[in-house]
Structures are given as C-alpha cells and as structure tokens.
N, C-alpha and C positions, 0 to 999 in steps of 0.2 A: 254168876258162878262164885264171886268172891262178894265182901262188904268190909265197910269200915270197922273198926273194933266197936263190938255194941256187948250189951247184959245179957247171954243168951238164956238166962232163968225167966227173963220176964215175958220171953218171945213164944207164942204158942208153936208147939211143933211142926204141929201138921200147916198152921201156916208158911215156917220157916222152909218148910221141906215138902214141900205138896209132893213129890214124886214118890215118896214110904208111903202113902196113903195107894191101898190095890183098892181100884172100882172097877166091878163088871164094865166090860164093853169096851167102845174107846177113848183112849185117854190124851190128853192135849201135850205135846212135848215143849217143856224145859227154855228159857230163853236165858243169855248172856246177860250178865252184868258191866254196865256201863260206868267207870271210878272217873269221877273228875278233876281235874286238873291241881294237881298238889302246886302250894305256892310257899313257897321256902326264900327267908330273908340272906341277904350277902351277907358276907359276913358273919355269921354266928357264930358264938365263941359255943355255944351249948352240941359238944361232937362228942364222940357221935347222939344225931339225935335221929328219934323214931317219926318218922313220916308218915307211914301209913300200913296197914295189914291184909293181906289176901286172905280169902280161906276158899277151898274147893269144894262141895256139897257133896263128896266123893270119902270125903274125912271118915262118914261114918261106917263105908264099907270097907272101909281097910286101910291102910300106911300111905300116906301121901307126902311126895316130896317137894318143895318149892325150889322154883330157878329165876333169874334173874339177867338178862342180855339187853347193850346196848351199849350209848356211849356214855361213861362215865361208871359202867362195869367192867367189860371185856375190852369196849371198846375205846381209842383218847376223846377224851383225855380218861386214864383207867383209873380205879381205885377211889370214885367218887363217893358210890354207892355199892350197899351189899343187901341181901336180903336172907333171914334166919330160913334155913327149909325146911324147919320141922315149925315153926310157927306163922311163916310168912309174913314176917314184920321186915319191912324198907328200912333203912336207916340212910344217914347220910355221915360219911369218915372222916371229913372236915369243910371248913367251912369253902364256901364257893364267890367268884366273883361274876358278876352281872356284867363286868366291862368285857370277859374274855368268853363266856359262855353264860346268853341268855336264857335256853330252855333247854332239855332234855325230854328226849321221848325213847321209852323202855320197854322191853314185853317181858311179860311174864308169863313162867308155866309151871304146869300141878302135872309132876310124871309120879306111876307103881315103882316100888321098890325094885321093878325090874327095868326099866324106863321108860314103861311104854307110855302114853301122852295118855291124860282122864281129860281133859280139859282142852278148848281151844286160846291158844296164846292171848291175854289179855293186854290192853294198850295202856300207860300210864304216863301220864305228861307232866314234868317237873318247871313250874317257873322260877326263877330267880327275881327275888324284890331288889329295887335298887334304893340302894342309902346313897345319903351325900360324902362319898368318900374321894372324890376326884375336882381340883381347883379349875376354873375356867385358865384358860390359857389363850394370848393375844397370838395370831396368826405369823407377825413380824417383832422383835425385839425393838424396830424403829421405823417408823411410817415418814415420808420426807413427802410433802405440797407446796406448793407457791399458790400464790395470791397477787393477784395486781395491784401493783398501790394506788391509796384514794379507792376501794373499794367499798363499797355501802356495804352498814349493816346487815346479817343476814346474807353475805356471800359466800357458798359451799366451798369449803377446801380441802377437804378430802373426808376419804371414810375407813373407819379401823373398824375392824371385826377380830372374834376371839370364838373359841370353842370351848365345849365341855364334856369329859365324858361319859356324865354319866344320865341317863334315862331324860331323851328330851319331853318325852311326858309328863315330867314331872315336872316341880318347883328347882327340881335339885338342877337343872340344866336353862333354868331363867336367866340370864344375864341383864346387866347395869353397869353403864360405861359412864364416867367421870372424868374430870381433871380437877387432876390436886395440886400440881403446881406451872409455872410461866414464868420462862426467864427469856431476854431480848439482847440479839446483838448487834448494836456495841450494849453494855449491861447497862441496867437502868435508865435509857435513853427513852422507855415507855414505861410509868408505873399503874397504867388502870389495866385491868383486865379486858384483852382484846380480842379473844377467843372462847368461845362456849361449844359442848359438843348433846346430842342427841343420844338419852341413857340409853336409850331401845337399840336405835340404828346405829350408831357409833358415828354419827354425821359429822366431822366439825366445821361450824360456821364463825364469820365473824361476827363481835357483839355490839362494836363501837366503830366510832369513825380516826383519822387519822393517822391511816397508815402511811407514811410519809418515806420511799425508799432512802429520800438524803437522807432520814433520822434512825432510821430502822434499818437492817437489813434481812435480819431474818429473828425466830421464835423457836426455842426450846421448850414441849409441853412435856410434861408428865401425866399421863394414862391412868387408870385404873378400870380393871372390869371384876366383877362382883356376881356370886351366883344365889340362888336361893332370892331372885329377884329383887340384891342389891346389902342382902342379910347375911349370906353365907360366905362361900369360899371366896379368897382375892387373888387378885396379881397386877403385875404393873407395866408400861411399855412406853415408848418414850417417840415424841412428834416432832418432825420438822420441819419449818414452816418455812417459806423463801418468800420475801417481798420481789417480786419482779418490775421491773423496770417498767414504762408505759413514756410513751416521747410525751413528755411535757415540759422541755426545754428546746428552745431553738438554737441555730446555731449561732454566734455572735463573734463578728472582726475584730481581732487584737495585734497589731492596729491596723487601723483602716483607711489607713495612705500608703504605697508604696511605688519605688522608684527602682528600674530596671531597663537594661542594656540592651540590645539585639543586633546582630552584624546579618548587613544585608547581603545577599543571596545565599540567606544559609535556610535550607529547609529541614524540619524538623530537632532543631537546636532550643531545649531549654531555654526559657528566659530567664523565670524565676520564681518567686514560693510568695503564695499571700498566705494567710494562718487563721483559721474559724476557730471557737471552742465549743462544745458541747458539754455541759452538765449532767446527760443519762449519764446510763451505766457506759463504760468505756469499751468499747472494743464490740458493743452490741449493735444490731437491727437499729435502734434510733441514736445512739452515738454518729453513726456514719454520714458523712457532711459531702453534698453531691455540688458541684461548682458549672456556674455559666457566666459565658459574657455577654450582658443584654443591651451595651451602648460601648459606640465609640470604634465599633470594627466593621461595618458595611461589607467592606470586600472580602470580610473571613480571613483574614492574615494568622489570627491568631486562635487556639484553642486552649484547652485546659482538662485539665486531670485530674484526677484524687489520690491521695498518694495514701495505699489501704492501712501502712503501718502507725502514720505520722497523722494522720487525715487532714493534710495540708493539699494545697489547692495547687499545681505545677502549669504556668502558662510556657504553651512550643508554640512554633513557627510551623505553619500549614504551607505556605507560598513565601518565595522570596520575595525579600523586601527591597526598595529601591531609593537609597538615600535621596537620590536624585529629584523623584517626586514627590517624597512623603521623609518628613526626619524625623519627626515624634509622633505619638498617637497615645491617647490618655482614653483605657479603657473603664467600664463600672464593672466590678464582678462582684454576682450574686453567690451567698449560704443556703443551700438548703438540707436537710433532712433528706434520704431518701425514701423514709418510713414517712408519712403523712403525720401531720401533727395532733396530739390528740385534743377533745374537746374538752378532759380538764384541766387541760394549761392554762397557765396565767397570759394575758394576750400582750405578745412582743411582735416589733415590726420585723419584717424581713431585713437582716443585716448583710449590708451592702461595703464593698473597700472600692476605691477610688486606685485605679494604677498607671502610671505614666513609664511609659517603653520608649526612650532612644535610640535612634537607626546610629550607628556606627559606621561612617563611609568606611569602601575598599576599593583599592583599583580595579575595576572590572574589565573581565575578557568581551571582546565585542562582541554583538548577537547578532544571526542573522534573521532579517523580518519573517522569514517562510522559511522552512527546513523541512520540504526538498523543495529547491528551487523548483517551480512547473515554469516551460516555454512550450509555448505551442506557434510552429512555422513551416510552411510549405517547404517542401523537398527540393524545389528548384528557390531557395532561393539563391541570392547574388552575395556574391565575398565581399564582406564589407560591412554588410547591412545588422544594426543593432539589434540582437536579441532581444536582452535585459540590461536596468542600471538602477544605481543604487539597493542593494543587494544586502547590504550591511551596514551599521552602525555602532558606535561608542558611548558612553553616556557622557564618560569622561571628555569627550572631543576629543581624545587620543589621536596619534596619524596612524593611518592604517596600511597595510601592503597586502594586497589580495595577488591570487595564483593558482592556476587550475592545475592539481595535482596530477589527474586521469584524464584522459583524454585519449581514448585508446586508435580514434581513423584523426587523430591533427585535427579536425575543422575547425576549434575554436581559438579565440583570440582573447584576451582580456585587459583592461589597465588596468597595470599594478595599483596605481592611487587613486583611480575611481572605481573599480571594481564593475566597470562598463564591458559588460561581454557582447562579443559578434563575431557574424561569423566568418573563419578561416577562410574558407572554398567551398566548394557546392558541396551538398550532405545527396545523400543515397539510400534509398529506402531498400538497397541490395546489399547492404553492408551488414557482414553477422553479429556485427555488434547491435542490432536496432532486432528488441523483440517486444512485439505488442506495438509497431510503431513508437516507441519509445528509444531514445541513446540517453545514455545516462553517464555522468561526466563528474568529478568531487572537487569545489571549489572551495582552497582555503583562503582567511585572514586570519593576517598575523596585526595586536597591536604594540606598535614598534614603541609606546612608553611604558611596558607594562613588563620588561625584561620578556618580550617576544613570546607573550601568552596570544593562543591561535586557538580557534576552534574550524571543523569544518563541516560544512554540506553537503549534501549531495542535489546535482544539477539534473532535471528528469527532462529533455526535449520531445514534447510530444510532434512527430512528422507527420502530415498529412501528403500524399499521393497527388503531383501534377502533372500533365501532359506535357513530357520533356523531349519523347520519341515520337519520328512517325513512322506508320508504318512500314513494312521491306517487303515487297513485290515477289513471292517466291513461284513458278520458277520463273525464269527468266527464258527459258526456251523448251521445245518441247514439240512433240509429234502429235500431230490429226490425222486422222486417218479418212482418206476418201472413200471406201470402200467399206460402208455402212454394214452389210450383212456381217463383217468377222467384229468390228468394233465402232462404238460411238463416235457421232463426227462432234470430237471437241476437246478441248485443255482443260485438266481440274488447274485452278489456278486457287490463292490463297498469300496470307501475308503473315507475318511476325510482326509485332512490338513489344519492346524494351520494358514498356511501362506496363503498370499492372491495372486489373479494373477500377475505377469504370473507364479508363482512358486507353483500353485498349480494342479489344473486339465488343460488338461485331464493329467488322470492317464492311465497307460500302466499297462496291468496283464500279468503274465506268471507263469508255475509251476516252482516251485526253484528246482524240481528234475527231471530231462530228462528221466529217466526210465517211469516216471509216465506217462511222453504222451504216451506211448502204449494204457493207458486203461482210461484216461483222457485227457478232452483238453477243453482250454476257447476259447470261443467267445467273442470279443469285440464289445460290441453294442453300446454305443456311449465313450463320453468324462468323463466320471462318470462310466457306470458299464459296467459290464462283464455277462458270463453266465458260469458256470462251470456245464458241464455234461458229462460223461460220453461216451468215443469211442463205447466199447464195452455194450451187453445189461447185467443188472447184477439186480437178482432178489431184494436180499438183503443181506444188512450189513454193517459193520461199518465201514470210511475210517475216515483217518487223512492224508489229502493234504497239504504239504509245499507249499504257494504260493507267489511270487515276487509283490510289489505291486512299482512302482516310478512313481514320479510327473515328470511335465513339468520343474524345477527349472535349473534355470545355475550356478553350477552346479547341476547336478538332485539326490534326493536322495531317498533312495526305505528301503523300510522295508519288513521282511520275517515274515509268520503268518502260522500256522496249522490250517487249516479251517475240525472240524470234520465232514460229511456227513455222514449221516445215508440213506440209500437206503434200502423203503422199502414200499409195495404196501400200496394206501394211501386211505383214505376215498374219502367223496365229497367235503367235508371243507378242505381237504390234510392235515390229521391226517394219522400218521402209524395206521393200522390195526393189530388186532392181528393174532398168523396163522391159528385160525381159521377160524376167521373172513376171515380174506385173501381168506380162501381155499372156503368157502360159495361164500362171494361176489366177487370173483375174479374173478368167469366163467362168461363167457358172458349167461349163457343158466340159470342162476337164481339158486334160489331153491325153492320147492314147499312147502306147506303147513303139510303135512305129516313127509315130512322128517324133518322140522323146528322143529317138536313134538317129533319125535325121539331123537332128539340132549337135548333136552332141560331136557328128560326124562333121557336119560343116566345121562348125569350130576346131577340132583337129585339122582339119584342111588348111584354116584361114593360118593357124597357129606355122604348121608347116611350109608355110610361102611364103611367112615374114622370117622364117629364120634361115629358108634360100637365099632371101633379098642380102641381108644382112651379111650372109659366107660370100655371097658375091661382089658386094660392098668392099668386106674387106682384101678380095685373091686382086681386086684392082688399083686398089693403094700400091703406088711405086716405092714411095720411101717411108719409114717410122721414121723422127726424132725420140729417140724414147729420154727418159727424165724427165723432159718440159711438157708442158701443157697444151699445147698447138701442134696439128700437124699437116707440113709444107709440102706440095709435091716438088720433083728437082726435076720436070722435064720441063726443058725450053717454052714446049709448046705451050705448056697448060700454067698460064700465068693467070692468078686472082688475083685480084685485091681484096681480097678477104681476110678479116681477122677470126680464125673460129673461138670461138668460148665456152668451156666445158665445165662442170657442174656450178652451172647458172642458177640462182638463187630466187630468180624473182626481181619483180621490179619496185623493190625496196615498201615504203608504206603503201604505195599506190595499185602495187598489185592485189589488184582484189580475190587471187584466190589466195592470197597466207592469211593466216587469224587475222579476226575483226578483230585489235583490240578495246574499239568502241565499247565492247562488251565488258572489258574493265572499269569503264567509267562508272561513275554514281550518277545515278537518275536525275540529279540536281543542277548537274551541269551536261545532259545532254541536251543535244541539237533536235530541236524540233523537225520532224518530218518534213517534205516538201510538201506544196497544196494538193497538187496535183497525183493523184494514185489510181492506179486502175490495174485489175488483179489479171491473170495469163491468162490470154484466149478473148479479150475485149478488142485488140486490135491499136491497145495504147501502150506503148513506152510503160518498160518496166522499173518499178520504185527504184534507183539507186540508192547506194550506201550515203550517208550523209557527209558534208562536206569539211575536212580536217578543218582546225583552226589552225594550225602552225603551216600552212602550204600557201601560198600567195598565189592564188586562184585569180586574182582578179588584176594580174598584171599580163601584159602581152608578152605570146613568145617571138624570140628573134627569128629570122627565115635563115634556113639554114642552105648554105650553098648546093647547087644542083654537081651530080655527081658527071666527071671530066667523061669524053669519048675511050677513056685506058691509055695515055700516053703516060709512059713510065716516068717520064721527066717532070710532071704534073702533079705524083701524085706526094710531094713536099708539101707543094702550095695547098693542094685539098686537103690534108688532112692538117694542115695548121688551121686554116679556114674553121676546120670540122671542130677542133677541139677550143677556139674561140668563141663559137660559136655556143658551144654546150657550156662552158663555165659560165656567160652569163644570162643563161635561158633558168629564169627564177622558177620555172612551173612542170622542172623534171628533176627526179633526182636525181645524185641524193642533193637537200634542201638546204643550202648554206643560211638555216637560221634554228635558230636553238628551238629544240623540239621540246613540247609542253607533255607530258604525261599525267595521269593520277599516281601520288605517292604509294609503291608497291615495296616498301622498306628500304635499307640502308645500299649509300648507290653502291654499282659495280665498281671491284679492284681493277677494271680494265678502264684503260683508258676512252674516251670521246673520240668515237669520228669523223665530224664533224671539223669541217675544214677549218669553220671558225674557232671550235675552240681546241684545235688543232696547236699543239708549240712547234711543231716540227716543217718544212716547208719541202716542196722538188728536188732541194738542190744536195739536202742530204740522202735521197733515193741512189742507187747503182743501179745500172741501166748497160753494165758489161755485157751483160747474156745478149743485147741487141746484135752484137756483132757477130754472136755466132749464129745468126738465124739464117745469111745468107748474104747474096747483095740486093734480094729485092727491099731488104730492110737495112741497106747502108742507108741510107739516106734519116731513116728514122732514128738510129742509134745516133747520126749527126747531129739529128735536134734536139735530143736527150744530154746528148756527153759532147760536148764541142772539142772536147780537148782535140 
C-alpha cells in the first residue's frame, strides 16, 4: 500500500498501479506492502530528520489523510515522532537515546477526508543505533581479598568486574581491566610488583613470590577498566589486598625455668604462670598457645590452662597435696599451637619450660581412713566386745580426742584416745532406730594441737538377725471335746518368737514325755500350728501335757510348757456341759418333753428339802452369840468340844481346789511330770499336781495325840498337846519357810505371814474375848492371858 520515496516519472503506471488497468473477467486482488525496519543513529544532532514516507494507492482517487500512533507519538515516551498527513513523511523531533529506548514499533494509517479507513494499518519498526556515549563503570568503588602469605605465584585473589551501558554487541560495551598503580603497608616495605590482574576477567592473581606477613601486611591497587576493548571510555577503582596470617611460628618459652609455691590440701588453688611467645598474628587461630604437662606428675596433682587474654599457661591443683609424702615436684611443660603447624615454617623443636612447685606444710585436721565407718555384727552380741579400732589418724602425730556424738538407743562406748569402739549392751534388731538392718551413729575427732580442729563421720552398723528367743507355747490350756459328731477331738496349739526369720517359724511340736504318746499325739498342720488330740477315745478329764516347742534358729532353741486339757463333752458353741447336761444332750435319740418336766420337778423338790433342813437347823439352835464368829450352845447337857470355823478359806497352798499357781511358772523351771500316768477309766491312780519346791515333803509328820474319853478337866492338857503338836509338823500348813514364787512385779505393801519373817510374836495378841465365851473356855483364855 505505501513505498519508500522513489521517481514516480520513471515507474510505468500500469505497473505501479495494476488495479486502474479494467480487464474482462476476473481479476486478482491487491496485496500489502511490507516497510522494513527503519534504523536511526542515538544521538543525532540532525532534528528534526525525515525517516521514511507512506503513500496509499488510494491518492489517486481522491484526498487522503496520514495518521500516526504509538510510542513515542501518543504514546511515552510522547512527542518523539510525527508524521506530515498530507505527504506521509515520518520524521523524528529530537534526538533519541539507546540506553532508555531501544526500538519503537508504530502503525500507521491512510483515512477519507471523512475518516473513514482506505487502508489497513501498516506496521513500522524504528531501531535505535548505539554510539559509545556511556563510560564502563566498576561494580564497587573498592574491592578488599586476602591472600595467604608465602603464596606461589599465580595464586587467585579475588575478581573485579564493571559494566557498561551501552550495546553489549557491540565494541562500544568490550571491557579491559588493568592496574596502574601498588602501594604496600607499612610503605615501601615491597618494591617489585606483586600483583597482576586478568584484562577480560578481572581476575587478580599473584605475580612474584615473597609475600612475607612480618614484612607486609597488606596492598593498595589501583584499577582501571577501559571500553572500546581497552581504546575507549575509562574509570578507575581501588583493591585491597590483606596478607593473612598462616602458623609458621611456634610457640617458644621465655624463660624456661620457673619456680612456684603450693599449700597443701588446697584443691583448685593457682600455682602459678609459665609464659610462651608466638610470632603470628596476635590474638588469631595460630597465635593461641595450648599447654600440657608431659613429665614429672604421675599422680595428676596438677593441671594447666591457657589464659585466652595473656596466652600464658596457669598451673592449679587437681587433688590435695600432702607435704608429708611429697614436698617438691619439678614438672616439664610443653607449647603448642592449637592450629597445626604449617608446612612452610621454618623447622623449630617443640618448646619446653622446666617447673619446680614447693609443698608448703599446714597443720592438718585429722582424716578418717573410711567415711562412713561400715561395722557389720550380730544382734546378739555381748557388752564389751570390740566393734572397730583405729578409725582415724594425723599426719602430723597430733594427740587426738575421739567422741561419739549420736548415739540415739546408748549401745555404744568408745576411747576417747584410741578411738576404739564397742559395744555398750545388747543391740536389737527392734529398735526404730535400725532401718535396712543398719544403726547409724556420728563419730567425732578432735585434734587437740591444732587449736581443736575436728572433723566427723558417720558410723553405719550393719546387724545381722540371731537366735536370741525361744519359742512360747501358746495356749497353755484348753478344751477337747469328747463327743466328736458337734466338734473335732483336739487342741490348735501353736507358738510365738521374739526373733525374726529365719530363726523363728516354722516351729516343730513334740511331747516332752514319751510315755504320753501312748494316749496322746500331735499333728503338725503347717509351719505355725499343730493339733494335739488324743490316740485313745477318753470321755472326760483333766490332763496336764509336757510339750516340746523349737524354732527353725541356728542354732534352734525349744522351750517345754504344760499345756492343761480339759476333755469333756461340749455344747454347740464347744462349752463343757454339765453331766447332766452331758447325760440329756449326749444321746443322739434326744429327750422328750415329759421327762424334761420330770427332771426339772425333781430338782425343785431336792431344792425345797434342803431349805426345810436348814429352817429346822436353825428353830433348834438355843442360843446366838451375835458379833463373834462361833456359835456355843448354853445347855448343860450338850457340851462339844468343838471349835466351829466359818468362812474357811481353804487349806492354804495345799488345797488343791484354789488356783494352780504352777500355771504362773515359766516352762524353764517346771517340775517335770511323774513316770507314771495312766488317763480315767484304766483302773490306775490319777496324775497328781506336781510337787511344790518350798514344802518339805520329805520330812516326817509328828503323831498327833489321840483325842481324851470328854473329861472336862482334860481338855487343857489336849489341846496344848494339839497345838505342840501342829507348830512342829513341817508338812502342814501354813509352812514356816520362805515361800519361792515367780517374780509377778513389785512386792505387796502388806506385810509377810509367815511366822518367820513375822517381827511380831503371841505375846502382843489380846486374847480378852476368851473370857467372855464362857466357862467351857476358862481354861483356854488361862493359857492365852495368865494374868
């Protein structure tokens, strides 16, 4: 649709314009013109200038208008470009830059003087050439590397780069990177040039050897980069170089003898400072000087440290030290580097200092060998007997005074100046101080030249468990029941001990008399009880069984007990029954209701003829004495010689129906059984009680006078006879000899009966009331009272 500006005289028409030419039939339609790419230089001072011309093929039919849209028309950046519309010449309004706006793409159009479009919008592309009007420019004002020293030639140390902005396609964005100058600090300490850098990449390497950090420490370069491939634009930027340190010095002792104090039992106390130097750089990775002591300490007495600020070497004390065995000790302690030494140091030996440490005596507090004292001793042992000794010591030989602080049950004893413990009295594994088997006790010393410096212990007794108890025979009496269908014919029997296992249960039973298993025998049911019943069947009565009781202890100890059995048919609760009872409820076949009446009736009867007897008893008594305790009849005729006695007590110990108190005794010192025993209903003599020790059984009774024909005159002489006779008959009571008991606490506030230890005698007795008994008792009041 449009062309470049061309001569249109020389262009045949009908070429130009093939669609004016009419041919029959049909005809091929019309194609777009395609403008290429307009290329315009930055910068040009020549504005406005003409670029390029449209024209529409539409020109010839009538008035055409040219338009113009896009950026750097209408659009920003505006007012770059305009186009004539009555000639369709482009022009450009001023000059352009390449740095801000590479290309432009525009359309163009051919409207009628009324607007309507002849044309379809044509596309026009504007390039911008790029000149060298922009300097390359370095990325940093100042680049800063280090370099290790003694570096080989040819060691990279950093890279600088730069930009440019204008057209990397071109020459004009080539860069060339130099150095133009080198300075060193401290100044002139290096004059050859020790630095070279890479024009392309901006690489800088080193060029020479001897970078030496003692001599050098670092490098100031000066840059330059260059565009137009080293021709054109410049600039400049500035390097900084840092020599780094690398351990190529050891550490080395100044000086290398040294002499130092130490007070012994001080733990963790300074001794004292040896001193390395290092040559690196100071305060860096190979500066830092790490310390050991490789001779001269076996026992590890002593360590050492680094002190980060000074980097001197601090020897402490790990363990107290003991003037007493050791007073000096001459350590070696080694320098080293913590950082490995590098390979190109110059080769130095390892630097060694020599150090001698003096113990400084103190008075020392005593120590105890073991702290906590362990004892381990049986429960039973005996008062007296030595625990522990030597317990403690001094170095100094100080005197010492030892003391047991705690001691909360007394047991122990100690010497003050040997420090020999034992024990107080018997120890008790019942005691709440003892747990785990353990009593635990604090034993101090004190040393008495050390102005009474003491430390203490603590004492741990370990107790083991011995068989100190035996065992107790529980019970001691008890019901069997003959009459098997309500209850078992037999005793639970069973026993206690004090002691604890393994020295207590199980217990073992047996009869202590071997006769007896004929007619008795136990069962052992388990580890605790037994069952004593009877071999043979035995209706009823009353036994007293010797029985063996011993524990499991090592060794085992047994106690002997009377266990009384009553055998005798029992209710339903296992109450004895009376024999009546017995004879009623015993048969299995009952009893009826009638004869219940019968029984009940008799007994009222019996009850009712004894309290006749008794009313008639007393409508026959002539006279009361009332007050006194006896009563006399007053008729001539009816003379006794009788003394009555009223609430009669018994016949002292001998009466066998008051309490046994055999049963009080302890098993240890009962009387063994007679041989001879044979149970009710055998036809032999039954078991008596066994025989007192305080009664003198085995002396003869005196014969006591036969009683007169009743001559009043007589009965003087008889009854003096009578009562000479009883004072020395040894084998009736009561017993003029001191009666033996088991201690049952503290004695009675009543006085002794007992004639012997009697202080009082006959003669303080009043014996007045004799006279008023009558005159058959004149004569008695006369033996009593002579007055």
């Amino acid at each position: 649709m449009c062309s470049p500006q061309v001569r249109s005289h020389n262009l045949n028409p009908d070429v130009l314009y093939p669609w004016r030419v009419k041919t029959p039939g049909l005809s091929r339609v019309k194609r777009d013109w395609i403008i290429p790419p307009i290329r315009v230089s930055e910068n040009s001072k020549q504005v406005p200038e003409n670029l390029v011309q449209i024209k529409s093929d539409k020109v010839f039919s009538g008035e055409v208008i040219y338009k113009l849209e896009g950026p750097g028309v209408d659009q920003e950046p505006k007012d770059l470009f305009e186009i004539d519309d009555k000639t369709g010449w482009i022009k450009s309004k001023m000059p352009l830059d390449r740095e801000t706006h590479k290309s432009f793409t525009l359309k163009a159009f051919a409207l009628s003087p009324s607007g309507e479009r002849l044309e379809n919008p044509t596309t026009i592309e504007i390039y911008v050439l790029d000149q060298n009007d922009n300097r390359p420019a370095f990325i940093k004002k100042e680049f800063v590397g280090s370099v290790p020293e003694f570096s080989i030639p040819g060691t990279s140390v950093l890279t600088v780069s730069a930009t440019d902005a204008d057209d990397p396609n071109t020459d004009n964005s080539v860069l060339s990177f130099s150095i133009t100058a080198q300075e060193s600090v401290p100044p002139f300490s290096i004059n050859k040039t020790m630095f070279g850098i890479n024009n392309v990449t901006g690489v800088i390497y080193t060029r020479d050897v001897g970078l030496d950090r003692d001599v050098v420490q670092s490098f100031r370069l000066t840059l330059q980069v260059a565009d137009m491939s080293g021709m054109g634009l410049t600039s400049t930027a500035r390097a900084i170089i840092h020599i780094t340190d690398i351990n190529n010095h050891a550490p080395q002792f100044k000086p290398n003898t040294y002499t130092m104090f130490a007070t012994e039992n001080k733990v963790g106390e300074d001794v004292g400072r040896v001193n390395a130097t290092d040559k690196d750089e100071k305060n860096g990775d190979n500066w830092r000087i790490t310390y050991s002591i490789i001779k001269g300490d076996s026992s590890g007495n002593f360590a050492i440290r680094t002190d980060r600020v000074t980097n001197q070497g601090i020897i402490f004390s790990v363990k107290p030290l003991d003037f007493e065995s050791r007073a000096d000790y001459q350590l070696t302690v080694r320098a080293e580097n913590e950082v490995p030494l590098s390979i190109k140091a110059p080769y130095e030996r390892i630097s060694t200092a020599t150090v001698t440490i003096k113990v400084l005596n103190e008075n020392e507090a005593p120590r105890f060998y073991s702290n906590p004292i362990e004892v381990k001793a049986p429960e039973s042992i005996k008062p007296g007997t030595v625990l522990i000794s030597n317990i403690a010591h001094d170095a100094e030989n100080s005197k010492l005074r030892f003391e047991i602080t705690h001691d909360p049950e007394k047991w122990l004893l100690i010497n003050p100046e040997t420090g020999e413990i034992s024990a107080k009295k018997n120890f008790s594994l019942r005691s709440p101080y003892i747990k785990k088997n353990k009593y635990r006790a604090m034993v101090k010393v004190t040393d008495m030249d050390a102005g009474g410096t003491s430390i203490m212990a603590s004492l741990e007794i370990t107790l083991w468990e011995t068989n100190d108890f035996p065992p107790v025979l529980i019970p001691l009496s008890g019901i069997v029941c003959s009459n098997r269908e309500r209850h078992r014919l037999g005793l639970l029997i069973s026993a206690v001990d004090e002691d604890h296992a393994p020295h207590a249960d199980p217990f073992s039973f047996e009869l202590a008399d071997r006769d007896m298993a004929l007619n008795w025998t136990i069962i052992q049911l388990n580890e605790t009880h037994a069952m004593l019943q009877p071999v043979i069947d035995i209706d009823q009565g009353e036994f007293s069984i010797p029985i063996t009781v011993s524990d499991s202890g090592s060794p085992s100890l047994s106690s002997n007990a009377l266990v009384n059995v009553t055998v005798c048919p029992c209710d339903r609760v296992g109450q004895c029954m009376s024999a009546t009872a017995a004879a009623i409820f015993g048969t299995r076949a009952g009893i009826s209701f009638i004869a219940l009446m019968i029984i009940m009736a008799s007994v009222a009867l019996l009850i009712l003829l004894l309290l006749l007897a008794v009313a008639m008893r007393s409508c026959t008594r002539r006279g009361v004495k009332k007050g006194g305790g006896l009563l006399i009849g007053e008729s001539d005729d009816d003379i006794r010689d009788n003394v009555l006695n009223y609430d009669e007590q018994g016949g002292g110990e001998e009466d066998e129906d008051a309490f046994n108190i055999d049963l009080l005794r302890t098993p240890n010192h009962m009387v063994p059984p007679p041989e001879s025993f044979s149970p009710p209903g055998s036809g032999h003599p039954k078991w008596k009680q066994p025989l007192r020790k305080d009664a003198p059984y085995n002396l003869p009774s005196p014969a006591y006078p036969r009683k007169p024909k009743g001559e009043p005159t007589d009965i003087e002489d008889f009854i003096s006879d009578c009562l000479d006779v009883a004072d020395n008959d040894p084998n009736v009571p009561p017993f003029d000899t001191a009666l033996i008991y088991d201690f049952e606490g503290n004695a009675s506030l009543a006085g002794s009966l007992s004639s012997i230890a009697s202080c009082g005698s006959d003669e303080d007795q009043d014996y007045d009331y004799l006279n008023d008994w009558g005159p058959r008792f004149k004569k008695l009041a006369n033996m009593y009272d002579p007055r």
